[in-house]
N, CA, C and O of each residue as an XYZ file, in Angstrom:
796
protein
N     -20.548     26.097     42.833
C     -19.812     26.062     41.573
C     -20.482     25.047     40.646
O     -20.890     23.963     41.063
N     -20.612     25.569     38.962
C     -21.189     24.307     38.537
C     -20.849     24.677     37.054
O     -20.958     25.784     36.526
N     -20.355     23.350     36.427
C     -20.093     23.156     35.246
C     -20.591     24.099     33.926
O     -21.707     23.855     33.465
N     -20.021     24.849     33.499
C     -20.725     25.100     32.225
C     -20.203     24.995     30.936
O     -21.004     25.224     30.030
N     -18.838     24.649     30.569
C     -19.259     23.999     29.188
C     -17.653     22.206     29.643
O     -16.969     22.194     30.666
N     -17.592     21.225     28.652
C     -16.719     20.725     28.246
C     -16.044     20.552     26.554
O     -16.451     20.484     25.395
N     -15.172     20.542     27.080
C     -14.454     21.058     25.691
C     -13.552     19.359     25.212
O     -13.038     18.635     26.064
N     -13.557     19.075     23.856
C     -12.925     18.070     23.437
C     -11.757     19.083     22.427
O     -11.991     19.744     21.415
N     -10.416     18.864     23.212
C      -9.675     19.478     22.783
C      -8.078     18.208     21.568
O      -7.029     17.637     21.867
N      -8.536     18.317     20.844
C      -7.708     17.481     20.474
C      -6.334     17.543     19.332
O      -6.318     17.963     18.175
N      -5.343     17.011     20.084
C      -4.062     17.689     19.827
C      -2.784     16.791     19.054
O      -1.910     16.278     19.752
N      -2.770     16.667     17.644
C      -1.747     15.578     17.192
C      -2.792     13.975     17.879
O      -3.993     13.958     18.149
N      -2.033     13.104     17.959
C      -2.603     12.207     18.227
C      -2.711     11.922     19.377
O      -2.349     10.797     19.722
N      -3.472     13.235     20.768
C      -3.755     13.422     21.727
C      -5.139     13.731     22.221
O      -5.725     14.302     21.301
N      -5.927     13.604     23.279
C      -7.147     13.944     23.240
C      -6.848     14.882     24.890
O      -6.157     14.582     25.863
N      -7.686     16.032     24.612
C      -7.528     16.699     26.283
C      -8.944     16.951     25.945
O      -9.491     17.004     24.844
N      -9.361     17.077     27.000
C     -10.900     17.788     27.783
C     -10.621     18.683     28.500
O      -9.698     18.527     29.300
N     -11.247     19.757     28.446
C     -11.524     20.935     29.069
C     -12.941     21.230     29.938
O     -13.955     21.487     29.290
N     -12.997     21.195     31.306
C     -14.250     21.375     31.745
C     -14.069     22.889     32.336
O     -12.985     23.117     32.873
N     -15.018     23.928     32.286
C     -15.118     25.088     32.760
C     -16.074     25.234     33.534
O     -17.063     24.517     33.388
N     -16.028     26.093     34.443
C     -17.053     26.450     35.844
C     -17.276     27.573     35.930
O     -16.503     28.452     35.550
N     -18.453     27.773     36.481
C     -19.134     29.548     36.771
C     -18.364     30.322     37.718
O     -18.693     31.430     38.141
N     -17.246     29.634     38.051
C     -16.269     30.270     38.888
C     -15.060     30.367     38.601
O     -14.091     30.277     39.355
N     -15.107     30.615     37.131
C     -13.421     30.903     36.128
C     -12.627     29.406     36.356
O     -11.668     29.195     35.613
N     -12.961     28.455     37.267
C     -11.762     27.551     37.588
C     -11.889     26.578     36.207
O     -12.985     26.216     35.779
N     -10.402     26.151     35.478
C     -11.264     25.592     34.253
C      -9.865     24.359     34.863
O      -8.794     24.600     35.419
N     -10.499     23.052     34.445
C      -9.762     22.007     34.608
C      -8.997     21.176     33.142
O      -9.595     21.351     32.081
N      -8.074     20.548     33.120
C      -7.537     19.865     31.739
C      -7.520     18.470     32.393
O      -7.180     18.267     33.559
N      -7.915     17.550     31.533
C      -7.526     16.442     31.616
C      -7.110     15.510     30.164
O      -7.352     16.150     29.141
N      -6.594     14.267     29.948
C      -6.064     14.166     28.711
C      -6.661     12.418     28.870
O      -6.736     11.746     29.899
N      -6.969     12.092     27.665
C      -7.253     10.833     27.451
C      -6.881      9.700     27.029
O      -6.958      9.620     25.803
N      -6.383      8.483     27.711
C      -5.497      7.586     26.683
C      -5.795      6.855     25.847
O      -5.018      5.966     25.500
N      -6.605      6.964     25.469
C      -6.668      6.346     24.087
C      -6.856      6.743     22.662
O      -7.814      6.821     21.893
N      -4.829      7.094     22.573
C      -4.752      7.369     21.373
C      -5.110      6.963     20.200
O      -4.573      7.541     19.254
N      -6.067      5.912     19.910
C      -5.815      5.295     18.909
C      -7.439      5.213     18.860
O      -7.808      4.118     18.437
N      -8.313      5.942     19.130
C      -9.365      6.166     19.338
C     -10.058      7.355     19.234
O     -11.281      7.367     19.376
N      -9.270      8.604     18.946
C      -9.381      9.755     19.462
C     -11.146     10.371     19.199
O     -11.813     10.908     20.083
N     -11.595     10.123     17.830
C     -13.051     10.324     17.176
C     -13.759      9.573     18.199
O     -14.494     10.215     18.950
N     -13.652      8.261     18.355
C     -14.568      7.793     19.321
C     -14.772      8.469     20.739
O     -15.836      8.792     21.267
N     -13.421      8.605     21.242
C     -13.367      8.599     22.557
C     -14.129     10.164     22.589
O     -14.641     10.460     23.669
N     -14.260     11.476     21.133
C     -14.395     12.716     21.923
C     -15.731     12.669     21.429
O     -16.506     13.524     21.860
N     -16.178     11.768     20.543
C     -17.589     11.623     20.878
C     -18.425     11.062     21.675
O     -19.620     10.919     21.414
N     -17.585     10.509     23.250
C     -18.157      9.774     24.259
C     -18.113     10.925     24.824
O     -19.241     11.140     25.268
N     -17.078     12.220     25.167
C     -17.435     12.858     25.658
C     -18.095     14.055     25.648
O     -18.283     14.737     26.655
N     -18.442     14.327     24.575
C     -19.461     15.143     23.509
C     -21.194     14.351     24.569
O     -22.148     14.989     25.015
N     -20.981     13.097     24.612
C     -22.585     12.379     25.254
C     -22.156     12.805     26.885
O     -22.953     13.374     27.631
N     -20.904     12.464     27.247
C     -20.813     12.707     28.558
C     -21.110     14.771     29.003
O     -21.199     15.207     30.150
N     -21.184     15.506     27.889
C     -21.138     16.703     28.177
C     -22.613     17.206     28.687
O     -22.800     18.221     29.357
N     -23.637     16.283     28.231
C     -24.862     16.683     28.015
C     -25.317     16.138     29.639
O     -26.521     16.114     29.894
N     -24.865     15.944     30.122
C     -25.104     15.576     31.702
C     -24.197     15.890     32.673
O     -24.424     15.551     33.834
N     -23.140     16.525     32.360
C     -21.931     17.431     33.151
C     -22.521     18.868     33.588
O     -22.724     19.376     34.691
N     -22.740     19.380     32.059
C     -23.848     20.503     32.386
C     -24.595     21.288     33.828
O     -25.561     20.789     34.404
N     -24.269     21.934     34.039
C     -24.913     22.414     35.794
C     -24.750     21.848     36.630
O     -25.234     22.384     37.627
N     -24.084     20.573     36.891
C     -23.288     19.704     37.914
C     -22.219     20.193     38.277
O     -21.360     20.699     37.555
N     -22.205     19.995     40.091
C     -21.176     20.177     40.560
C     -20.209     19.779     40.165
O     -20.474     18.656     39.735
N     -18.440     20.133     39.914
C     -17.860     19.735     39.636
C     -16.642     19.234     40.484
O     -15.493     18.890     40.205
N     -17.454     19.346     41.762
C     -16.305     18.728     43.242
C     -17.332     17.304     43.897
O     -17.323     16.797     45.019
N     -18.351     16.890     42.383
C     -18.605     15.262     43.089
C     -18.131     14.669     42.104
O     -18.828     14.494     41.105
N     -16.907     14.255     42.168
C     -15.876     13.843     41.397
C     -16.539     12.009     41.507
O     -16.860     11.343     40.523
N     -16.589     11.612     42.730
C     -16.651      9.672     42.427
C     -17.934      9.729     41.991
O     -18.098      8.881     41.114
N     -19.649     10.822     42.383
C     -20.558     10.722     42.162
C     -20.691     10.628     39.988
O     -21.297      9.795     39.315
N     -20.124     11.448     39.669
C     -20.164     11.873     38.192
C     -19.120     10.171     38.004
O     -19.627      9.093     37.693
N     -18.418     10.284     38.143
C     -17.162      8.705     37.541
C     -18.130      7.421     37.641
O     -17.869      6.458     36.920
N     -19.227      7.372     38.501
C     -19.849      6.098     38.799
C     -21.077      6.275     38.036
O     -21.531      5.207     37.625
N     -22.080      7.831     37.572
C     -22.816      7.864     37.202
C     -22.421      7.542     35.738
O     -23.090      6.640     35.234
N     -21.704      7.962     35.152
C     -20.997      7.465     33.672
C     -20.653      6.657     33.130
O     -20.767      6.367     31.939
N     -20.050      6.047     34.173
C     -19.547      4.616     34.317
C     -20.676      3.605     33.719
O     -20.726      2.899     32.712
N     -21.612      3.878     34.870
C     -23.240      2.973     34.913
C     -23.862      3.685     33.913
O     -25.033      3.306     33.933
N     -23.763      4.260     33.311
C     -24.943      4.476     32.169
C     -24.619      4.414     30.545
O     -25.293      4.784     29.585
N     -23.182      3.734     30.638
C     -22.817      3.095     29.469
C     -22.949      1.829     28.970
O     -22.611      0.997     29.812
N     -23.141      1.574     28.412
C     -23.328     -0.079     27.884
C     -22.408     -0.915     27.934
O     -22.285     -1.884     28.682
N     -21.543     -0.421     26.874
C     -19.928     -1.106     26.252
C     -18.966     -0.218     27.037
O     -19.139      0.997     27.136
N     -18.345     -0.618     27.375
C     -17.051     -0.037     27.894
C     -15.571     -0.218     27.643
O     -14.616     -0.586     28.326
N     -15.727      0.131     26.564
C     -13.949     -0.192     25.761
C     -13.221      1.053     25.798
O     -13.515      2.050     26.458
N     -12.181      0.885     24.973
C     -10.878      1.796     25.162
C     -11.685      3.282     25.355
O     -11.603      4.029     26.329
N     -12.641      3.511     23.892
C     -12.877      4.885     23.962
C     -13.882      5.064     24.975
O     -13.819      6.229     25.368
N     -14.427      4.673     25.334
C     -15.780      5.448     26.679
C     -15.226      5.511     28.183
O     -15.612      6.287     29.056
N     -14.052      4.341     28.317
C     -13.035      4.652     29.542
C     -11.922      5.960     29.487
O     -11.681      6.801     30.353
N     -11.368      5.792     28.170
C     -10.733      6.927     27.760
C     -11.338      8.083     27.852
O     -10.695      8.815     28.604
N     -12.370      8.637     27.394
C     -13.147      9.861     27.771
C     -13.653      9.650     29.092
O     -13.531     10.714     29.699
N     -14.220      8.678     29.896
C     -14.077      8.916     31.331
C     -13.501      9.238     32.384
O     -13.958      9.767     33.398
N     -11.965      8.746     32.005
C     -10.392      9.077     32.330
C     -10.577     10.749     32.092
O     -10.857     11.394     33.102
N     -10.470     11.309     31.116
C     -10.031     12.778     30.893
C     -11.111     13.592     31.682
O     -10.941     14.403     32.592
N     -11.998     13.259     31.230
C     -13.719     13.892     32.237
C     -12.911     13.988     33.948
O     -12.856     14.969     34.689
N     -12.431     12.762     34.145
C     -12.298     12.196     36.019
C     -11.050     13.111     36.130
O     -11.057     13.738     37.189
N      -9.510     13.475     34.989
C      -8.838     14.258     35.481
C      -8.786     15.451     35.534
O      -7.853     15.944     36.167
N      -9.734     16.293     34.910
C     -10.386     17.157     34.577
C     -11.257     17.760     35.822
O     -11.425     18.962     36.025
N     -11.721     16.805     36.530
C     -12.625     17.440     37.366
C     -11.499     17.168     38.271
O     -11.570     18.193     38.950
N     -10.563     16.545     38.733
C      -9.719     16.624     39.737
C      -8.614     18.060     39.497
O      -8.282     18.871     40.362
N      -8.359     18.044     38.585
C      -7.660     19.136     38.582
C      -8.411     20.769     39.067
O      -7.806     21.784     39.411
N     -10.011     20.544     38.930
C     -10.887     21.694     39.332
C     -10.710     21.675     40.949
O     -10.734     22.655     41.692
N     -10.534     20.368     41.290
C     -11.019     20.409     42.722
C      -9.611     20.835     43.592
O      -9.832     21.457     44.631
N      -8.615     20.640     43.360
C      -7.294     21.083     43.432
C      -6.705     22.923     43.385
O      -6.117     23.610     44.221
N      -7.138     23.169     42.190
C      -7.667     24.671     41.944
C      -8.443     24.876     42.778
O      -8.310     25.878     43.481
N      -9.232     24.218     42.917
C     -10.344     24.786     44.123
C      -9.830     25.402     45.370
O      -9.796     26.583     45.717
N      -9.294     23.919     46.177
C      -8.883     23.904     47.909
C      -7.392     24.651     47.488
O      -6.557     25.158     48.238
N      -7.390     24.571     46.590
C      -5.716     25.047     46.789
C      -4.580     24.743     46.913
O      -3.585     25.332     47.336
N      -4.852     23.355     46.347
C      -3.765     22.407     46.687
C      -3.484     21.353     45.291
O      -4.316     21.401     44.385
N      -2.352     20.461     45.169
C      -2.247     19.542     44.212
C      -2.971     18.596     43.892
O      -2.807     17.853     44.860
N      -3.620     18.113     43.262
C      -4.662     16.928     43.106
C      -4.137     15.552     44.005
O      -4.769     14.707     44.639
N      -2.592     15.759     43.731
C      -2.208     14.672     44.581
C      -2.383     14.597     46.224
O      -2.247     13.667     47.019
N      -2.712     15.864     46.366
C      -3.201     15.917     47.832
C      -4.535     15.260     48.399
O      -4.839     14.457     49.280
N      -5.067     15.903     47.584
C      -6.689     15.638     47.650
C      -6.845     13.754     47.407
O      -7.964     13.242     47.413
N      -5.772     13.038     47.238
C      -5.507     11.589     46.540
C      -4.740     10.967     47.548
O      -4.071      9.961     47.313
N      -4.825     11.778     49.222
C      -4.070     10.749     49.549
C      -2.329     11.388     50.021
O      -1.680     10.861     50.924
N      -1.904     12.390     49.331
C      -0.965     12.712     49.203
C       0.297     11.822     48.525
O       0.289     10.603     48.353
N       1.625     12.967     48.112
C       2.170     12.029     47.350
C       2.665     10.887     47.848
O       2.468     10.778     49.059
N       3.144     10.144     47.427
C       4.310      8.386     48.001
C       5.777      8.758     47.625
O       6.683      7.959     47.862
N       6.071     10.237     46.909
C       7.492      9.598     45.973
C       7.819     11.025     46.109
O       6.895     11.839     46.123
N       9.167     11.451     46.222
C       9.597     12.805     45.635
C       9.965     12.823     44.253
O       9.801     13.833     43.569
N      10.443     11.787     43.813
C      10.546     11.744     42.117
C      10.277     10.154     41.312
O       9.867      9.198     41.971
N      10.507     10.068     40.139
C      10.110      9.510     39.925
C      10.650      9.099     38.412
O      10.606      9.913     37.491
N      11.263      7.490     38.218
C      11.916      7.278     37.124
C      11.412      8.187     35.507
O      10.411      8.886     35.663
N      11.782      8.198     34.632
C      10.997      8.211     33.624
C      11.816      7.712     32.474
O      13.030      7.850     32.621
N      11.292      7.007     31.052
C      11.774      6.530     30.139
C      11.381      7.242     28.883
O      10.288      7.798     28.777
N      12.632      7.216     27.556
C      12.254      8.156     26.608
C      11.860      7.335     25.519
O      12.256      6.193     25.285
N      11.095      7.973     24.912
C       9.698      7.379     24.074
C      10.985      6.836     22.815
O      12.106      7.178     23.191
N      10.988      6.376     21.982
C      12.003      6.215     20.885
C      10.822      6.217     19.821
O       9.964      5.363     20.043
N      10.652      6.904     18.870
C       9.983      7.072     17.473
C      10.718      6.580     16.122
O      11.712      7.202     15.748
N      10.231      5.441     15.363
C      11.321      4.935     14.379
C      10.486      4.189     13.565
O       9.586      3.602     14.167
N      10.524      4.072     12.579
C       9.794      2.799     11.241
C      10.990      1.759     11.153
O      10.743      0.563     11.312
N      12.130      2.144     10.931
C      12.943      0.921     10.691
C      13.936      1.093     11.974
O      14.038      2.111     12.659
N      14.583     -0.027     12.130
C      15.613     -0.666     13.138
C      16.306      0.618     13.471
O      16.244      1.231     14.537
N      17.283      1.071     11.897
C      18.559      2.279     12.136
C      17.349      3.100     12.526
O      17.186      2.000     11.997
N      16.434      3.777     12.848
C      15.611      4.813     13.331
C      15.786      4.264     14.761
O      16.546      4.720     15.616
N      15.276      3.613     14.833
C      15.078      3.268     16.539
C      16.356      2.710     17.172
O      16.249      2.751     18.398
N      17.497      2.218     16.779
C      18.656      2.198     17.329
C      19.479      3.565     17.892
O      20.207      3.695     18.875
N      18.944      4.781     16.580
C      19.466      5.844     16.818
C      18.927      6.682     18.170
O      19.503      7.329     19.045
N      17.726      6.389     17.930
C      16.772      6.788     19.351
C      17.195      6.320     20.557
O      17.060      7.047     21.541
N      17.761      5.063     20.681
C      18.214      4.694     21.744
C      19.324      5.422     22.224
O      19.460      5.875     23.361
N      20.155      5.505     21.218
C      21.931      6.547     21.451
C      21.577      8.039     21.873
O      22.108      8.775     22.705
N      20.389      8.255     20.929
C      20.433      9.728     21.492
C      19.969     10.219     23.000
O      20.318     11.159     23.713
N      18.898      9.009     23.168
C      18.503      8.658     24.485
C      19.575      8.938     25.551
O      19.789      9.877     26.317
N      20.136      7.815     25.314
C      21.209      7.222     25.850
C      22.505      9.013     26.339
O      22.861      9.389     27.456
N      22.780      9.541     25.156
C      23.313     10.814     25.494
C      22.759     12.013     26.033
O      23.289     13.101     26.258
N      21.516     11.583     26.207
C      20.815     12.961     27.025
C      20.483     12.399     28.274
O      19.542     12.906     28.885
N      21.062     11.480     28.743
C      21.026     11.170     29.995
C      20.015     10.486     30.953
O      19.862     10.530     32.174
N      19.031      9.480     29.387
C      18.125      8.450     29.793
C      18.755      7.660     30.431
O      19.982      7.750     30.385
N      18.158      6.664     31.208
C      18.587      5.258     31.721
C      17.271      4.194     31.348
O      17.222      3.088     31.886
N      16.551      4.503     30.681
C      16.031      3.668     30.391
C      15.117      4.334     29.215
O      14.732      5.502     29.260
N      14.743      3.165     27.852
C      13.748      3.984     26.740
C      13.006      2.955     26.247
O      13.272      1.760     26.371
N      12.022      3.460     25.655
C      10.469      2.420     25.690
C      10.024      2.391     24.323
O      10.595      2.961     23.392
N       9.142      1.808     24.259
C       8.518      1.329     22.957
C       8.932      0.870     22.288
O       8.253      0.726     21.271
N       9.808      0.501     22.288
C      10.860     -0.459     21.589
C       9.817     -1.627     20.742
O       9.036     -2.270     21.443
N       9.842     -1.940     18.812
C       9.282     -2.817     18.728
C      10.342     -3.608     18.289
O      11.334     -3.017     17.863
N      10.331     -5.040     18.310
C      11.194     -6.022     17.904
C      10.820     -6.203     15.927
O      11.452     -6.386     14.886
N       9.342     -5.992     16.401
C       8.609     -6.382     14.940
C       8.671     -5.688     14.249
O       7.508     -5.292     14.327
N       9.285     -4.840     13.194
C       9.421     -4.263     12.332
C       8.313     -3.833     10.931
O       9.041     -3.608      9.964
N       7.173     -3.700     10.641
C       6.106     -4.371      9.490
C       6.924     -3.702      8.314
O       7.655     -2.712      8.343
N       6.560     -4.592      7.205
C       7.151     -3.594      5.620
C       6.221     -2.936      5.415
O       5.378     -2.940      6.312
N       5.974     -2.189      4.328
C       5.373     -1.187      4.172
C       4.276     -1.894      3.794
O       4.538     -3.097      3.795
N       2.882     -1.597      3.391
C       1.636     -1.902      3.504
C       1.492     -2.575      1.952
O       0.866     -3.630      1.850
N       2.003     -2.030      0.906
C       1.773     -2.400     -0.670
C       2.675     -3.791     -0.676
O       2.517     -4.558     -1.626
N       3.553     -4.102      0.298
C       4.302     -5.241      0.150
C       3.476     -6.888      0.764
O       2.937     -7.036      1.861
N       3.581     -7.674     -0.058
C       3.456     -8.712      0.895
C       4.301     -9.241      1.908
O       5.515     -9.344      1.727
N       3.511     -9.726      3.396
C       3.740     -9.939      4.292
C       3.852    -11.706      4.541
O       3.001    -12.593      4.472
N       4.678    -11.713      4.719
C       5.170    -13.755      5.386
C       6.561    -13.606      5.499
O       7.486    -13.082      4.879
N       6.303    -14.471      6.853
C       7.843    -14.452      7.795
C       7.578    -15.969      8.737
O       7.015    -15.938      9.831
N       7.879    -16.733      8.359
C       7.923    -18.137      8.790
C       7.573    -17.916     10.299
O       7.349    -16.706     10.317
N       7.367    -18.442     11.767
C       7.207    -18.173     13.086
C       8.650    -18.521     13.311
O       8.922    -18.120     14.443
N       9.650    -19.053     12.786
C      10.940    -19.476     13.250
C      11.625    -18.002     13.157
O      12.094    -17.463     14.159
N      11.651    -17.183     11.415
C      12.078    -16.261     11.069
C      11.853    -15.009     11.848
O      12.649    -14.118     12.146
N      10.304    -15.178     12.164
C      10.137    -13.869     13.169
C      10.599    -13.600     14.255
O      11.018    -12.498     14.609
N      10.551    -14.934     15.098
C      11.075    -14.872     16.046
C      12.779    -14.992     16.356
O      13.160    -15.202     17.508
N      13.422    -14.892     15.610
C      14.548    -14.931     14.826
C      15.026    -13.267     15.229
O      15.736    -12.808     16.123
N      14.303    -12.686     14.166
C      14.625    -11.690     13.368
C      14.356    -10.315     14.814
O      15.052     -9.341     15.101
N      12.684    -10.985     15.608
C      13.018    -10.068     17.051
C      13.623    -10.224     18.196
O      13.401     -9.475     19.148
N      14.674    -11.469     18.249
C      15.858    -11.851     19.136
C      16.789    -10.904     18.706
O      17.279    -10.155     19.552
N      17.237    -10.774     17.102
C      18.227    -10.039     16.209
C      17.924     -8.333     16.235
O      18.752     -7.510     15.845
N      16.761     -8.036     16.697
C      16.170     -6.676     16.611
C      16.728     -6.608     17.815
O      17.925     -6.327     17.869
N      15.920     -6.873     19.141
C      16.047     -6.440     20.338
C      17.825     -6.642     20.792
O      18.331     -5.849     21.585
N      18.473     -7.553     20.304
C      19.679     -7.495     20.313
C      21.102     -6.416     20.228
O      22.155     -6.192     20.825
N      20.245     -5.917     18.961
C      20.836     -4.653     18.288
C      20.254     -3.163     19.224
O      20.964     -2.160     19.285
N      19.428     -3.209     19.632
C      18.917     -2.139     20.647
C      19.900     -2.626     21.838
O      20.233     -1.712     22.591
N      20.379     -3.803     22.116
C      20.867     -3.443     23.232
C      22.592     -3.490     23.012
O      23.338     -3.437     23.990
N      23.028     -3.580     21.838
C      24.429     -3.275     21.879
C      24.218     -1.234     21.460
O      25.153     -0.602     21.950
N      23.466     -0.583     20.903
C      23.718      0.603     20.461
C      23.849      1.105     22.208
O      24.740      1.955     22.215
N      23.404      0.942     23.419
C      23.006      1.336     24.510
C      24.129      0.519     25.711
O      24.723      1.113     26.610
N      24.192     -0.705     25.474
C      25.470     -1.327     26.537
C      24.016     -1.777     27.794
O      22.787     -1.720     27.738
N      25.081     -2.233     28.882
C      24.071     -2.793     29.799
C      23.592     -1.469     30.922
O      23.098     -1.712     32.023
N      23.841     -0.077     30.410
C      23.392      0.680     31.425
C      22.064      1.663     31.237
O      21.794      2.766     31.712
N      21.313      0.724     30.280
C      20.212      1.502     29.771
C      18.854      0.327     29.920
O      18.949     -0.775     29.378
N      17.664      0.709     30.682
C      16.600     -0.425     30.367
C      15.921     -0.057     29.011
O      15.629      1.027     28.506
N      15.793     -1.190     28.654
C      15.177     -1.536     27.601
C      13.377     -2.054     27.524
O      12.941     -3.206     27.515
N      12.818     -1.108     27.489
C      11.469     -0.947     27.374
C      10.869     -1.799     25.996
O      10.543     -1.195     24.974
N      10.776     -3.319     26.135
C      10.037     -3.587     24.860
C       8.521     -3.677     24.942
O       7.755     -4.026     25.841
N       8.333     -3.197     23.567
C       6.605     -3.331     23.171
C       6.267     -4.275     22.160
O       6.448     -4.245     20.943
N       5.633     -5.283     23.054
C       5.457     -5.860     21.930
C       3.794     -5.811     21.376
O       3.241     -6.201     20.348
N       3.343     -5.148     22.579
C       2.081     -4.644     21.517
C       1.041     -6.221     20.660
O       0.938     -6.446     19.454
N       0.588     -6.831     21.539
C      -0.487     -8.273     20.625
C       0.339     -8.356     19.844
O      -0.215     -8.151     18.763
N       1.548     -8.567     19.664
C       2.042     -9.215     18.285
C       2.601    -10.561     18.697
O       3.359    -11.133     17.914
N       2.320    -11.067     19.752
C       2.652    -12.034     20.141
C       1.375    -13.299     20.507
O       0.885    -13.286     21.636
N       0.968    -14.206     19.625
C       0.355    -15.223     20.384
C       0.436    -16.221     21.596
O       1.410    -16.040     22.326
N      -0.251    -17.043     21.872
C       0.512    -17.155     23.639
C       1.279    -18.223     23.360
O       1.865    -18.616     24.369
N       1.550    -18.966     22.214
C       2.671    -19.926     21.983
C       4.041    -19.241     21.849
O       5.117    -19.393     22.427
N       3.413    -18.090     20.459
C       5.063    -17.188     20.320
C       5.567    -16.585     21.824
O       6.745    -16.229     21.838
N       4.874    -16.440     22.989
C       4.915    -15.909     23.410
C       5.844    -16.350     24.680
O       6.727    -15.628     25.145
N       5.431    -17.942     25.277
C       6.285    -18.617     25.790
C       7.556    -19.168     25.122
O       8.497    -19.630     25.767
N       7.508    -19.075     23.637
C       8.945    -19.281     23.415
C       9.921    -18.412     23.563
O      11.084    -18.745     23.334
């Protein structure tokens, strides 16, 4: 079996790879680094040009050769290495016939928590996210930011007392819309220096 094309499939602010084989088996894998997406599918646009006629069941051989023949290794060239590596696991799975998680060891868990994403620009957005959460039968919801930014044309200053103020008063309010039977997933995302950070 051997590779013949990869595909940079990219979806909203998602990146998937597509690797296909001379034996119909075609694999998906997805990349995390959203916030990268141009970079990351032009790492794998370079990673395609050596996938090419390679087996696609030497899964650690290809992850280490890629690995080592990059220079820099930041979000986007790990990120397209990631989707490339789940991509070919999902071929090899298709392959034997079995779940990737097999081929990994097998699973550890029959299920497995999960938390709901909350999407919001201001506070009442993301408070509401929590309730609705909360009524569809989350127990726990994420991304939660404390930090709020104004809009971009506005100027920005908020004393370090005020901010930290204002995301005691944020995260506060996320947790009365929800009560104590919901986790609270905060992000704070580098917005914290390591002074703000121990306070």
């Amino acid at each position: 079996m051997k590779i013949t094309d990869v595909k940079v499939l990219p979806v909203d602010r998602y990146l998937f790879v597509q690797v296909e084989t001379d034996a119909g088996i075609t694999g998906l894998g997805e990349s995390g680094t959203w916030g990268y997406l141009e970079a990351s599918g032009a790492v794998v646009e370079r990673f395609r040009d050596y996938l090419l006629g390679e087996d696609p069941l030497r899964i650690e051989h290809h992850w280490q050769y890629l690995y080592r023949c990059t220079h820099f290794r930041g979000a986007a060239v790990m990120g397209a290495l990631s989707a490339v590596d789940i991509a070919l696991w999902d071929i090899a799975g298709k392959h034997f016939g079995v779940p990737a998680y097999q081929l990994l060891g097998g699973k550890c868990r029959d299920k497995a928590r999960v938390y709901y994403h909350v999407f919001g620009k201001t506070k009442e957005e993301l408070i509401q996210g929590c309730i609705d959460a909360k009524s569809q039968g989350f127990t726990a919801v994420g991304h939660l930011t404390p930090f709020l930014d104004s809009e971009r044309t506005e100027s920005y200053f908020m004393t370090h007392t005020d901010k930290m103020r204002d995301a005691i008063e944020t995260v506060a309010a996320y947790r009365d819309a929800v009560g104590d039977e919901v986790d609270l997933c905060i992000e704070i995302h580098r917005r914290l220096d390591p002074a703000e950070a121990i306070v």
